[in-house]
Steps between C-alpha positions, in 0.01 A plus 500: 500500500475124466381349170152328506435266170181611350227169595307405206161281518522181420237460219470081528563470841360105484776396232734736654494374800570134394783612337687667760382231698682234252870745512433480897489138472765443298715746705410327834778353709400130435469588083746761412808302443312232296315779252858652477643169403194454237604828381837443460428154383273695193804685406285837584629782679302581821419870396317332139127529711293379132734252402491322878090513460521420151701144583289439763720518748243601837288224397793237523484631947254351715249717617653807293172532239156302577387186302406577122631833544782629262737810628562633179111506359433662863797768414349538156142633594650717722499915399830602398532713838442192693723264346783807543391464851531155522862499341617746743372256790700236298821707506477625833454118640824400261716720680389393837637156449784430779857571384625186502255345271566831284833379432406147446311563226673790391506425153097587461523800715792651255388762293716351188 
C-alpha cells in the first residue's frame, strides 16, 4: 500500500497563491542562482523560510511578489495550516535545485 499525504484546503487561497507563486519565481531557472546568492549573501541558511521573508529577500527578484506587496505580511495573514503548507512548498522547491548549484552554495544548504 502506497502512502497518500492527507490534502488539506487551503483557507486563503488568494494570498496563498501569490506566495507559492513568489518561491516558484524565485526557484525558476533564470532566478534561482541569483536568490541563492542573495541568500548566501544574507548570511541565512536556505532552510530559515521566516528569516528569508523577514529580510525581504523575494521582494529583492523581479517578478517574484507584485508591486506594493510584501511576502512576509502576505505569510502573516495566512492560517497557521496554510503557512505550514506554504513552507513545505518552500522546502520541497529547495531540494529540487540542480546538484551542482547545491554544492556551490553549499554553505546555506548545511544543516550546521
Amino acid at each position: 500500500m502506497a502512502f497518500d499525504q492527507a490534502t488539506i484546503k487551503v483557507e486563503k487561497e488568494k494570498e496563498f497563491g501569490e506566495l507559492k507563486n513568489a518561491v516558484l519565481a524565485a526557484f525558476s531557472a533564470e532566478n534561482v542562482q541569483k536568490f541563492l546568492k542573495r541568500v548566501s549573501s544574507a548570511g541565512i541558511r536556505i532552510r530559515d523560510f521566516e528569516l528569508i521573508l523577514a529580510k525581504g529577500l523575494f521582494e529583492q527578484i523581479e517578478g517574484a511578489v507584485a508591486k506594493g506587496q510584501n511576502a512576509q505580511a502576505l505569510y502573516s495573514s495566512l492560517t497557521v495550516t496554510d503557512q505550514g503548507q506554504l513552507k513545505e512548498f518552500y522546502l520541497f522547491k529547495i531540494e529540487d535545485v540542480a546538484p551542482e548549484l547545491r554544492a556551490k552554495f553549499q554553505k546555506i544548504y548545511q544543516y550546521y
